[in-house]
Steps between C-alpha positions, in 0.01 A plus 500: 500500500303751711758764446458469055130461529558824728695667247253380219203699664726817567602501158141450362359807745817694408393446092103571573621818633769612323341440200485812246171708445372504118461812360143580362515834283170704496193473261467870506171490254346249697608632869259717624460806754129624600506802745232649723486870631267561694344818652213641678258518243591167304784325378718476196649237281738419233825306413873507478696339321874311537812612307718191610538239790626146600424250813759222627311208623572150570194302687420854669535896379898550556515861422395744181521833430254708274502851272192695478372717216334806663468633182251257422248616741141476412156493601218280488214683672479825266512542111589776261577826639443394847751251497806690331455773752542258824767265304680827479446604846625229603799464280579896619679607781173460739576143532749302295695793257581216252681741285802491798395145659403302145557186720424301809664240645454213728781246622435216732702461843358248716251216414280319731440098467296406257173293638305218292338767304791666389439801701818708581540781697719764333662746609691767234666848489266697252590810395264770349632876403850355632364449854574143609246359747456158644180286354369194668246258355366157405524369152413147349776392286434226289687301196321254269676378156813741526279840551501659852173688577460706872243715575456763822157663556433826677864622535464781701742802455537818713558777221622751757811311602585538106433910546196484294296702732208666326132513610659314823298588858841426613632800314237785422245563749087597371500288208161346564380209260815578277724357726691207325569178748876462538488124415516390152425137433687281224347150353807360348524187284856353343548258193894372492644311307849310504 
């Protein structure tokens, strides 16, 4: 008797973990990317949008992978005139040269345990002008009526290990308040749905 009810709870683990991630596909209008640049004399803000992107989960984020659309890049701070000219900076070969690099990419590789809150750490390869770089961070993953929300504030990005070097005290010596800080931060929020 001890040996089936044995078997019974080895067979009931065995399902619980065996049991197959659902696929939730990307809300791409409702997913969001906010980005801050900041440098010496202020900061900068705008968005980005996603071109595609799916998570596995089942009871905790199982993996995902997501396309970026650095065409899309925009600002928030500036208007007019003021804005075209830094949304093309930063489209040009001074930092992303989205007419060779269009996309970015980010694929997760190792997730931490989810706690009561649903806060994961994740860790990804993310790949920006075809450099792939390790990211670590914590998200809060979430699913409520079939739609999977997660959320990650303050993602902070080195832009030099992507070669995007310019205005960087790392780089160029004398440049005074235009120096640019080599961090760029990204507030990322995801709607999925099976």
């Amino acid at each position: 008797m001890k040996v089936k009810s044995s078997l019974i709870a080895l067979i009931a683990v065995f399902t619980v973990f065996t049991a197959k991630a659902q696929v939730y596909k990307l809300d791409t209008e409702k997913s969001t990317i906010e980005w801050i640049g900041r440098k010496v004399t202020g900061a900068h803000t705008g968005t980005l949008k996603f071109g595609s992107g799916s998570v596995n989960y089942n009871g905790a984020l199982k993996g995902g992978n997501f396309i970026i659309d650095m065409t899309s890049i925009k600002t928030t701070d500036l208007q007019g005139e003021w804005a075209e000219k830094l949304e093309g900076h930063l489209k040009n070969e001074d930092f992303f040269a989205t007419d060779k690099f269009a996309t970015a990419k980010f694929v997760i590789t190792k997730l931490g345990k989810a706690n009561v809150e649903g806060v994961q750490n994740i860790v990804g390869n993310l790949t920006i002008k075809g450099i792939t770089k390790e990211l670590s961070f914590p998200a809060t993953v979430k699913v409520n009526n079939g739609v999977l929300t997660a959320t990650a504030k303050s993602v902070k990005i080195d832009r030099t290990k992507y070669d995007i070097k310019y205005g960087s005290k790392n780089f160029f010596d004398s440049l005074g308040d235009k120096a640019i800080d080599n961090d760029f931060e990204l507030n990322i929020s995801i709607v999925a749905k099976k």
